[in-house]
C-alpha positions as CSV (number, residue, x, y, z in Angstrom):
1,X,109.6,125.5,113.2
2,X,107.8,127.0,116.4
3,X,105.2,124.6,117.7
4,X,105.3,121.6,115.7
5,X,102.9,119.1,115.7
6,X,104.8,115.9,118.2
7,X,103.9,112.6,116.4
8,X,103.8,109.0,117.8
9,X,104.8,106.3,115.7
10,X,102.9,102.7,116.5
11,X,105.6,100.3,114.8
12,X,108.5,99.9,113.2
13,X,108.3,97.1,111.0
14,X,109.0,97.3,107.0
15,X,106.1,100.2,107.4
16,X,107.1,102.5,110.2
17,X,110.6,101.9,109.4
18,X,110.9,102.6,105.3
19,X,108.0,104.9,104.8
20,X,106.8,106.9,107.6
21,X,109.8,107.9,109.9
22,X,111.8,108.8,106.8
23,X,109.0,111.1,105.6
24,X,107.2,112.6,109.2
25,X,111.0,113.7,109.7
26,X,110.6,115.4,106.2
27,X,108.0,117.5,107.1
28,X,109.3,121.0,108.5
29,X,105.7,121.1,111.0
30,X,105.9,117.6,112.2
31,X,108.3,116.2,114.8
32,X,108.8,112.5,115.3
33,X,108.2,112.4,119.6
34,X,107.9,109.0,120.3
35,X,108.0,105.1,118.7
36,X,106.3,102.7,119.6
37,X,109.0,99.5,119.5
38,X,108.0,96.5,121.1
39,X,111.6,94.5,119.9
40,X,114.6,96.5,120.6
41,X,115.4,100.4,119.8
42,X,116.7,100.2,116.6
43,X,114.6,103.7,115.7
44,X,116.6,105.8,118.2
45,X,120.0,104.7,116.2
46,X,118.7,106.8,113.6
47,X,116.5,109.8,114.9
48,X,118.5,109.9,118.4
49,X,116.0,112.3,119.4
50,X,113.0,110.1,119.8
51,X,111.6,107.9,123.1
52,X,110.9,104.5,122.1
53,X,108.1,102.6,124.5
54,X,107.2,99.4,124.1
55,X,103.4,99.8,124.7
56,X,100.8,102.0,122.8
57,X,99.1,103.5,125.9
58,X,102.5,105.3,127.1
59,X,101.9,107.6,123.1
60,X,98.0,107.7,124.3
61,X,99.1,108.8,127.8
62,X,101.5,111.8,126.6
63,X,99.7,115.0,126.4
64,X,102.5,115.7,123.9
65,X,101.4,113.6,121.2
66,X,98.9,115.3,118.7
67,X,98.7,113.1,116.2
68,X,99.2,109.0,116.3
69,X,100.6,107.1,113.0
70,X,99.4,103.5,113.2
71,X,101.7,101.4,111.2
72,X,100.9,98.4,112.6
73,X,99.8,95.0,110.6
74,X,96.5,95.6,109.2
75,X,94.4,92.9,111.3
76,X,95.7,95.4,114.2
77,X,94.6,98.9,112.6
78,X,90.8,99.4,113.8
79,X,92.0,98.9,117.6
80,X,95.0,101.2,117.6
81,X,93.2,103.6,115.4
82,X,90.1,103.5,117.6
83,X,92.4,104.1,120.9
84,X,94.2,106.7,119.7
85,X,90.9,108.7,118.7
86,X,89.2,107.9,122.4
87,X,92.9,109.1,124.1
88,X,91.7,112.6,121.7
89,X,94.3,112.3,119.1
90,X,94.5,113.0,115.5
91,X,95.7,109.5,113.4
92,X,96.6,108.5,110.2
93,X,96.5,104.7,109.5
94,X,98.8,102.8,107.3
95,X,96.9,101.4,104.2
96,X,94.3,99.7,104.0
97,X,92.5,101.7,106.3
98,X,90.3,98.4,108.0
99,X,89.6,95.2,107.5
100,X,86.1,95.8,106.8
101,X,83.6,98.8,106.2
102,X,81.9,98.3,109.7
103,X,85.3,98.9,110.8
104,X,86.0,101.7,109.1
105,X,82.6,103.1,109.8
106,X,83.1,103.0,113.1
107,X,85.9,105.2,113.3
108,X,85.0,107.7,111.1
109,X,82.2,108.0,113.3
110,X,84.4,108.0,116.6
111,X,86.4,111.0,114.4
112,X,83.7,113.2,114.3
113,X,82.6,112.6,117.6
114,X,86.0,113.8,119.0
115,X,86.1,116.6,116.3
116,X,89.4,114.6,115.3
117,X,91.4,114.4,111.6
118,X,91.1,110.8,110.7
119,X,93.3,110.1,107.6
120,X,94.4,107.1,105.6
121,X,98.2,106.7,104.1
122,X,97.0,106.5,100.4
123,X,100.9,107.4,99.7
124,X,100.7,106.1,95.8
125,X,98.5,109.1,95.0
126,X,101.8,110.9,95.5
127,X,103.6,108.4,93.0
128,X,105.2,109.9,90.3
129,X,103.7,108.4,87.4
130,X,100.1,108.6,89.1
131,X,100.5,112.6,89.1
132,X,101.2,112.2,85.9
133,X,98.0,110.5,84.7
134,X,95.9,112.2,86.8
135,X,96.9,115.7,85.1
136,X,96.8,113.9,81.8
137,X,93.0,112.7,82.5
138,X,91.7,116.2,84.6
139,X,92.9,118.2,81.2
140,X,91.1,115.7,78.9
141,X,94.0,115.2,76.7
142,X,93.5,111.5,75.9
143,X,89.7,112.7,75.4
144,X,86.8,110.8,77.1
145,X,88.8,107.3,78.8
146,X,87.9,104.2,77.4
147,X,89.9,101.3,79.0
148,X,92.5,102.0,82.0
149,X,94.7,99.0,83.0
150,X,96.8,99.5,86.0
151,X,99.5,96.5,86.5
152,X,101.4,95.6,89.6
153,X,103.6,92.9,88.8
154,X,106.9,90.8,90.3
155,X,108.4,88.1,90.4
156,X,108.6,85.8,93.6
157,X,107.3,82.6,93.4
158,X,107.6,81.5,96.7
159,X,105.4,82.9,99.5
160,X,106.6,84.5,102.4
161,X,106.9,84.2,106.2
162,X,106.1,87.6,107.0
163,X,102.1,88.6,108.0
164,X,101.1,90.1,104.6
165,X,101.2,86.3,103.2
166,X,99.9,84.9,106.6
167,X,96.4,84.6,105.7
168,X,95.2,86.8,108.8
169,X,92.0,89.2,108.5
170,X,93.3,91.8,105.9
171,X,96.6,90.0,104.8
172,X,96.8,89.1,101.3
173,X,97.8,91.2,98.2
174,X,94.6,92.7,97.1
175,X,94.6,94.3,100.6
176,X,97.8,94.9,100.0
177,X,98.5,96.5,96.5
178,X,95.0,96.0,95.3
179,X,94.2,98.7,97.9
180,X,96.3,101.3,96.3
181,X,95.2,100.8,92.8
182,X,91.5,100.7,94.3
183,X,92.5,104.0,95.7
184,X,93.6,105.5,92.2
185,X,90.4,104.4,90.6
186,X,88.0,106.0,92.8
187,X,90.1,109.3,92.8
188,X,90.4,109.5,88.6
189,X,87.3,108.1,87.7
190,X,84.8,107.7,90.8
191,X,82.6,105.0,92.6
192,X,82.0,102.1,89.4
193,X,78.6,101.0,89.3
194,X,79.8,97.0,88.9
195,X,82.7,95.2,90.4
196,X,83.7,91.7,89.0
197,X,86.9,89.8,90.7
198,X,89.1,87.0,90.5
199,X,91.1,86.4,93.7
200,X,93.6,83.6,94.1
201,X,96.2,81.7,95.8
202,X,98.3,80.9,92.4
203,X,102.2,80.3,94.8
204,X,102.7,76.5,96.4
205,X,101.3,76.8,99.7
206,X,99.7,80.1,99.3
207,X,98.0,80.7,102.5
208,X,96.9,84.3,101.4
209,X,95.4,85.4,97.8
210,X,98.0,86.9,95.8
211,X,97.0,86.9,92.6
212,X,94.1,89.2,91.5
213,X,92.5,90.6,88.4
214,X,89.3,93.3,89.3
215,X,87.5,95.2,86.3
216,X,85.7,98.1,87.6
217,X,82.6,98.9,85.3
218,X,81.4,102.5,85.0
219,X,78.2,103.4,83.7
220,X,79.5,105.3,80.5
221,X,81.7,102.4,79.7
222,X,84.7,102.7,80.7
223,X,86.3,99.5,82.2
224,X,89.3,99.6,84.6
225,X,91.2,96.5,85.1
226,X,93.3,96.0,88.1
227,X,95.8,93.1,88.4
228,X,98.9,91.6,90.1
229,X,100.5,89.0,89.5
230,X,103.9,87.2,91.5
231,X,104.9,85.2,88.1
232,X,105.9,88.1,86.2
233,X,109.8,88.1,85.3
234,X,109.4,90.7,82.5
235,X,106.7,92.9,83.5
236,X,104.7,94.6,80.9
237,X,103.7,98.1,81.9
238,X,102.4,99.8,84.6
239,X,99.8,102.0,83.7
240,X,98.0,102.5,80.0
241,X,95.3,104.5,79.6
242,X,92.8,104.5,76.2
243,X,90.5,107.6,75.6
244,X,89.0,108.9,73.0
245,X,91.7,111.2,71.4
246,X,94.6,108.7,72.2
247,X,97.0,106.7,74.3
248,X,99.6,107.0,77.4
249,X,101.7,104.2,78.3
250,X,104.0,103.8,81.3
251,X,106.5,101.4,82.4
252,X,108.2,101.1,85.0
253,X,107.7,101.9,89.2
254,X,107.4,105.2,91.2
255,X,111.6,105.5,92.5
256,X,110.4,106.6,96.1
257,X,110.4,103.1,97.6
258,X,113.7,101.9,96.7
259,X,115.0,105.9,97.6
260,X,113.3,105.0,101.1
261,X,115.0,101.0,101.5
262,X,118.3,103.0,100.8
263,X,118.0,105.2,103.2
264,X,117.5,108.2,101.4
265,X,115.4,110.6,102.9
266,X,112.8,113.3,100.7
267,X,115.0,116.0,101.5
268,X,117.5,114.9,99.0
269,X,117.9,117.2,95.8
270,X,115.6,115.4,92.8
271,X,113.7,113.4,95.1
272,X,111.1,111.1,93.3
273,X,112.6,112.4,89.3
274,X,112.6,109.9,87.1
275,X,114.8,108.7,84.2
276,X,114.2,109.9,80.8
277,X,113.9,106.1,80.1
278,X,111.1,106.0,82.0
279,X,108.8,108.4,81.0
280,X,105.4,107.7,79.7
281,X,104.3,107.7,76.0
282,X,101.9,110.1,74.9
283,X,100.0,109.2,71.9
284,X,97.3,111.7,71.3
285,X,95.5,114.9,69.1
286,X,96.6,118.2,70.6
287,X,94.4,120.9,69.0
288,X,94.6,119.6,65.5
289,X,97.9,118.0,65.5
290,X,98.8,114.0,66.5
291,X,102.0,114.1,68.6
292,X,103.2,110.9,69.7
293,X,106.3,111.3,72.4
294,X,107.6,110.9,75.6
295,X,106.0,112.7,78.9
296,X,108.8,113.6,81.6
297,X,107.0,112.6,84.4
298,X,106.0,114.5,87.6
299,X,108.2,114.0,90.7
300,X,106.5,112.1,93.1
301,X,107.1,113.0,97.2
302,X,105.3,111.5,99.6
303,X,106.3,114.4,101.8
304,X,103.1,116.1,100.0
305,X,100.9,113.7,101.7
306,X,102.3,114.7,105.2
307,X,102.4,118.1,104.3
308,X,98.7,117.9,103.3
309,X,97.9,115.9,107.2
310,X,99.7,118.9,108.8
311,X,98.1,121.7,106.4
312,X,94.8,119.7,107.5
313,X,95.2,119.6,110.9
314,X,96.6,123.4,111.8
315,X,93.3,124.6,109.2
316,X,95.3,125.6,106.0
317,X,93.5,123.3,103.7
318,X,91.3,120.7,103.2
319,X,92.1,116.8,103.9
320,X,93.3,115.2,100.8
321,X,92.2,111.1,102.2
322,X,89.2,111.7,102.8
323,X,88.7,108.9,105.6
324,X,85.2,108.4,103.5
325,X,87.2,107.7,100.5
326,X,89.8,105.0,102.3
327,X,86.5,103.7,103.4
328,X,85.1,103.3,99.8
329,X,88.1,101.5,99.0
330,X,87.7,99.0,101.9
331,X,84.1,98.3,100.4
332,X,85.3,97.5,97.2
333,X,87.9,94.9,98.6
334,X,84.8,93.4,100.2
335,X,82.5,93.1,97.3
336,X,85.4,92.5,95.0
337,X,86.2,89.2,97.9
338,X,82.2,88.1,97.4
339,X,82.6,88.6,93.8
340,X,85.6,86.0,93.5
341,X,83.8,83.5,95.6
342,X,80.4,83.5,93.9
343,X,81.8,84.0,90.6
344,X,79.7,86.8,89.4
345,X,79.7,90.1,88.6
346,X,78.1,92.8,91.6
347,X,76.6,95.8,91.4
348,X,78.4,98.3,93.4
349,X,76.5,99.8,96.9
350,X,77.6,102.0,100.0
């Protein structure tokens, strides 16, 4: 493609590595320039093409560079994100967007200042089964919803070693996964009008939450409950969704991560299809008739949210993560965190 967008990569951890090389390089209009690799050059062995540096300034520097991709550790995200803004770049963050919502206030800010896109990686709104739901809600076929429980379960008992179980400023699993699901919430059903949290560190020597079960209360009743769990060895499903009309159930998990650890790259034919064994069941009234059956799930592709950053930025469309909306999300971590600790339920503010 003539003129591409050049992006620079900040880190190549489990991040930069599986998720956002694999799918900027997926993305006819963006090219991967530079990474950003403080601990050998392990990214050129796959894109050959790219300059790896070791410090953040030399991507600031190069008047190449349009748009930064800060997959760093979140406790790191405000200052790269921040940087890259001032050095008059466009950025995308890895989720969650900041550790707080002074942080994230502060760049959005610094955004508009520098007439900048500013844009979150919210990539599970391109999961598969979440496309899914969100066509099933926005046609009203399950009727007015009721009760939404979103699950995001494993097993490993042990904590780990790595920085997301550290117990560092944004570590943890509700920063973590909770995030995401936070994320779904506010785009199928709004801002709730009550939070009310339980937080913990459940594993031996837990030095991070991560356990966590939110309900999200919503002023015509509906309840959303959010939980995770690391003591799950037969998980229960994913997603199910109560309305008025009827019922969707959904096991299973999106395909595009493990695609991603195996290398595989969105271009592959069937990216993100799932198994007929894993599609959803629909339980519901369809203009006078119950029909109870399976729902092939839509193909997820993260691809669509890079597409959407580059659409964005060269003024085909509008922004689909709203940094205001990543921001939203970050707030409800917080009060969710204050809820836990004070054991009560909280009304929901800006």
């Amino acid at each position: 493609m003539e003129n591409p967008l050049h992006v620079g990569l900040i880190g190549y951890g489990f991040a930069g590595r599986t998720f956002h090389a694999p799918v900027i390089t997926a993305v006819p209009g963006l090219r991967l320039t530079t990474v950003v690799q403080r601990h050998g050059t392990s990214s050129r062995e796959r894109y050959p093409w790219v300059q790896v540096v070791k410090d953040a300034q030399d991507v600031y520097r190069d008047e190449r560079i349009d748009l930064v991709v800060v997959a760093t550790p979140s406790t790191d995200h405000f200052t790269f994100a921040r940087d890259a803004l001032l050095a008059g770049k466009h950025v995308v963050v890895e989720k969650p967007f900041t550790v707080t919502t002074e942080e994230a206030d502060r760049l959005i800010a610094l955004a508009k200042k520098q007439g900048k896109m500013l844009s979150v990686f919210h990539n599970r709104r391109w999961d598969g089964d979440f496309l899914t739901i969100r066509k099933l809600v926005q046609q009203g076929i399950l009727g007015q919803i009721r009760e939404a429980v979103f699950s995001w379960d494993t097993y490993q008992p042990k904590a780990g070693k790595n920085w997301r179980d550290s117990g560092a400023a944004g570590s943890g699993v509700f920063y973590d996964l909770g995030v995401h699901f936070l994320d779904q919430a506010l785009t199928l059903f709004g801002i709730p009008s009550a939070i009310r949290a339980e937080i913990r560190c459940v594993r031996e020597n837990a030095a991070a939450a991560d356990d966590f079960h939110v309900v999200l209360e919503y002023e015509d009743g509906l309840r959303v409950r959010l939980k995770s769990s690391k003591f799950v060895r037969e998980p229960g499903p994913r997603y199910v969704l109560h309305g008025t009309k009827g019922s969707f159930v959904k096991y299973g998990v999106d395909p595009q991560e493990q695609a991603l650890k195996r290398g595989e790259t969105p271009e592959k034919p069937d990216w993100g299809a799932e198994p007929e064994s894993s599609w959803g069941v629909l339980n519901t009234e369809i203009e006078g008739l119950h029909y109870v059956g399976r729902i092939r799930t839509i193909p997820g592709s993260y691809a669509g949210y890079y597409q959407n950053v580059y659409d964005a930025i060269t003024g085909k469309t509008e922004l689909e993560v709203k940094p205001g909306q990543a921001r939203m999300a970050i707030r409800l971590i917080e009060l969710g965190i204050q809820s836990s600790d004070e054991k009560r339920t909280l009304e929901v503010s800006p």
